[in-house]
NUFIPA-252952 format. One record per residue (C-alpha): x, y, z. Coordinates in steps of 0.1 Angstrom, whole numbers, plus 2048, in hexadecimal, padded with zeros to 3 digits. Example, Ala and Ser with C-alpha at 12.3 -4.5 7.8 and 13.67 -1.06 7.14 Angstrom:
BEGIN
87B7D384E/8897F5847/
***
This chain:
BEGIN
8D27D8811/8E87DA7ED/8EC7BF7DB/8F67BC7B4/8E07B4798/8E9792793/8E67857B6/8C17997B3/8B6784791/8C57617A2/8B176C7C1/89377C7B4/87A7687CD/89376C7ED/8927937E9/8707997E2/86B786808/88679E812/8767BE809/85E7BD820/8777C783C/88F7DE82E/8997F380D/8AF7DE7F3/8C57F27DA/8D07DB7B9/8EE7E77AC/9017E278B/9247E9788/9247F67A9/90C8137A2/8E68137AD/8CA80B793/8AF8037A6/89E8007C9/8897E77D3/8727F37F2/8527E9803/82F7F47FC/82080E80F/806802827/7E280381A/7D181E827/7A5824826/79D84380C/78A84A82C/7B0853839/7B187081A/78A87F828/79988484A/7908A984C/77E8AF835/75E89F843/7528AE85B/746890874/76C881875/76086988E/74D856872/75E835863/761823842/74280984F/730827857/72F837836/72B812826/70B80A83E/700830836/70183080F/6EF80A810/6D1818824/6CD83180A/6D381F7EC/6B88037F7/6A381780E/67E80E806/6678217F3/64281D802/
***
């Protein structure tokens, strides 16, 4: 979608709902200065270790539930 700078200020709210489903380009005098586009999807920093541990069948729960037990494992 293009639209012009103007109609982006006067429609700020409208094309921040838009964004979500497609790339908007704001001109200004009929040349590009910016594009608006949506976020990338969240991804888990477990996503980044996939490889490089070595049991890749392990989850983000997993590791959670395994660094707790460690952290407060008892003493006697």
């Amino acid at each position: 979608m293009q639209i012009t700078a103007t109609e982006f200020k006067t429609n700020f709210g409208k094309y921040l709902n838009l964004v979500n489903r497609e790339e908007i380009h704001i001109t200004k005098n009929g040349i590009d200065i910016a594009v608006l586009s949506p976020p990338k999807p969240n991804h888990s920093w477990v996503d980044d270790l996939i490889g490089v541990i070595p049991n890749a069948s392990i989850n983000e729960k997993q590791i959670k539930a395994e660094r707790l037990t460690g952290k407060y494992e008892s003493i006697d």
